[in-house]
N, C-alpha and C positions, 0 to 999 in steps of 0.2 A: 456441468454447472452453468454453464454460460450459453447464451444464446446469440447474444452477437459478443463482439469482442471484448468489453466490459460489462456488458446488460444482465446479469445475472437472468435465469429464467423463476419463473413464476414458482417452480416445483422442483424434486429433486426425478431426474428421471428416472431411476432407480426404485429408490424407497418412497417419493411421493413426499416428502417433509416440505414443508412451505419453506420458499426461500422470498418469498417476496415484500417482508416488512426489515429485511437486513439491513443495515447502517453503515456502511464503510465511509462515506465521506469522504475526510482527505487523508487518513493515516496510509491507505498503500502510497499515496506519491511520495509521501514525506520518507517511508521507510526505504521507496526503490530510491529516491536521491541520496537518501544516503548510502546504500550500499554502492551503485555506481559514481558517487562524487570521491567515496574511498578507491576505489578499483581503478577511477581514470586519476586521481588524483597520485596513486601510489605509482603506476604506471608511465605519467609523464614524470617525474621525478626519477626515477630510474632511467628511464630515455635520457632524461636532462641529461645525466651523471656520466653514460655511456657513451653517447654520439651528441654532435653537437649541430644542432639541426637549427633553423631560423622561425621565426616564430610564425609562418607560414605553413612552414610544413607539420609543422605540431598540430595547427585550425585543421588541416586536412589532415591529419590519422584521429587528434582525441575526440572532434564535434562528432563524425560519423559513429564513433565506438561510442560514446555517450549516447547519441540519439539512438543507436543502434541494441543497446543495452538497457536502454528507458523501457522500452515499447517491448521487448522482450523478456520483462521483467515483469511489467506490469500486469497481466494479468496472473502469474502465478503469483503472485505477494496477495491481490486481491482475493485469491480464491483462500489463501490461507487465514485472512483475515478473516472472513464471511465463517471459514471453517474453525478459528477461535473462537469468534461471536456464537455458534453454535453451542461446542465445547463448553461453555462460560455460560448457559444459557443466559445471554447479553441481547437488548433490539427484538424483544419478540421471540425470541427461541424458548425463551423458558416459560410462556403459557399464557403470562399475563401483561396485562399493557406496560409500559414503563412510566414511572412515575421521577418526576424530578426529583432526585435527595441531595439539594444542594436547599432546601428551605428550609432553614432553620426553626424551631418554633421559639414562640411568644415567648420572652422574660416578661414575666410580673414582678417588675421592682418595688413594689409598695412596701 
């Protein structure tokens, strides 16, 4: 699905489906932080509870597993996403342009 590391490619190489008018924008960062802010979050917290370490040594195990778990995250959350927005026919997958429905129409208060 992917061409470089987040760059989606143009086509599906497989079946040939356009992937190239998808929309992900920022919901995979938002989804990987939060699964990794819970994982390191629950994890020093137990550290805390078990051994009693200086706030030193916590910057050197939690920053590497968080950056280490960001970047490793990141693209499978993004391809899942791409592949809901498919699912959902969402962003062009479902045939037709997408139109804003957030426009209310016109009251005529007379």
């Amino acid at each position: 699905m992917f061409g470089r590391f987040l760059k989606v490619n143009d086509t599906c190489s497989v079946c040939g489906e356009a992937l190239h008018h998808h929309r992900a924008d920022d919901f995979p960062p938002y989804i990987v932080v939060t699964i990794v802010g819970h994982l390191v979050l629950g994890g020093f917290m137990m550290t805390e509870m078990l051994v009693a370490l200086s706030n030193w040594q916590h910057l050197a195990i939690w920053v590497p597993i968080t950056i280490a778990g960001s970047i490793a995250l990141m693209q499978p959350v993004k391809g899942g996403v791409v592949g809901l927005q498919w699912a959902l026919r969402m962003h062009g997958f479902g045939g037709h342009e997408d139109r804003p429905e957030d426009e209310l129409p016109s009251q005529d208060r007379t």
